[in-house]
N, C-alpha and C positions, 0 to 999 in steps of 0.2 A: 597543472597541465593536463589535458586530453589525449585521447590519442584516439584516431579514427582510422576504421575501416572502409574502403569503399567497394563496391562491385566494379562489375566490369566495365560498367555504363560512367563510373566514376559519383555517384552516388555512395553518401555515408549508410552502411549498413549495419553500423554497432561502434560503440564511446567506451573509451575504459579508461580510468583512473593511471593506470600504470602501461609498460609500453609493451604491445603483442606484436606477431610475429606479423609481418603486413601493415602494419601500423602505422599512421603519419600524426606527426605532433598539429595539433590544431589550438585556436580559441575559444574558449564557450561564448564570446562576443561575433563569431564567425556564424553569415546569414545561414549558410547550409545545416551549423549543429545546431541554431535555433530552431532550423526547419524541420530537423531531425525529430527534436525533442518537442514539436507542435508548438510552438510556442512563437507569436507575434512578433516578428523582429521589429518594426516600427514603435510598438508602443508596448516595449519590452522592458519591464522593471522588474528586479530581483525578489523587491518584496512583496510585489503583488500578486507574483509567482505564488510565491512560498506564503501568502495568505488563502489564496484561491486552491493550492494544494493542500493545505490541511487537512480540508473536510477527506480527502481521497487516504491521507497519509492517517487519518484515526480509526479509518473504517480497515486498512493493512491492518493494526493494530488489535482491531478486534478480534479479525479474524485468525492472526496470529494466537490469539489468547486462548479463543477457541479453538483452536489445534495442538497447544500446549496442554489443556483441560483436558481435552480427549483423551492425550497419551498418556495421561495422570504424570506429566512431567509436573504440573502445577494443580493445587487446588483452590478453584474460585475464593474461597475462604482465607488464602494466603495472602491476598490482596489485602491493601487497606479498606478500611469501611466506604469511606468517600469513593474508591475507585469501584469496588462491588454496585457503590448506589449508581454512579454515572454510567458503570458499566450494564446495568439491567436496564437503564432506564433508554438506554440509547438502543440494547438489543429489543424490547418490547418495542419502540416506536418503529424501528426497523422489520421488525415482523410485521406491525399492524399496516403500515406502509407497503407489502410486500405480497398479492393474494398468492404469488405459486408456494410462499410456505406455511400457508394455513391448511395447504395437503401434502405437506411434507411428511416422512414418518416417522415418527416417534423416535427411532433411534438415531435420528439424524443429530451430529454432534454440536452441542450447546455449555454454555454455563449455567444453563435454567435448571440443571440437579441438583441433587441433596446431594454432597458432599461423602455422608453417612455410606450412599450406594457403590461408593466408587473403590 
């Protein structure tokens, strides 16, 4: 179940899993939370959703990893081998794809360190 906020106007202005103070129980099949959540109510399928989100939900992911790196909550090195490889190979193409961080500065926070420094 949903639950939605609206303004004044009667427009949804925020979704929450569980139920808030202002809240009205809603549908995720309901036009307004598809509108909400940008999402095509006419040729609106679940999985196509949640295929075409991936790409957005791995890149959350990295950057989550890289912010855990940072705080030396984790070291790149913790990772398995496989995710170290996919994990550089997807941060490299994302830089080279990217000219404002080819003038980024050096201390800008990365997984691309030696371990050894941290």
């Amino acid at each position: 179940m949903l639950y939605a906020i609206r303004n004044e106007s009667g427009r949804i202005v925020s979704l929450s899993e569980t139920p808030q103070q202002d809240a009205k129980p809603v549908s995720i099949k309901d036009a307004e939370v598809l509108e909400f959540l940008s999402i095509d109510n006419d040729g609106f399928s679940a999985t196509e959703f949640l295929e075409k989100s991936d790409t957005g939900v791995a890149r959350i992911l990295e950057d989550l990893i890289d912010v855990l790196i940072s705080k030396n909550q984790i070291l790149f090195t913790d990772l398995p081998e496989m995710a170290q490889k996919k994990l550089l190979g997807r941060k490299l193409a994302r830089n080279y794809n990217s000219p404002e961080k080819e003038s980024a500065p050096e201390s800008q926070s990365t997984f691309l360190i030696d371990d050894d420094t941290i």
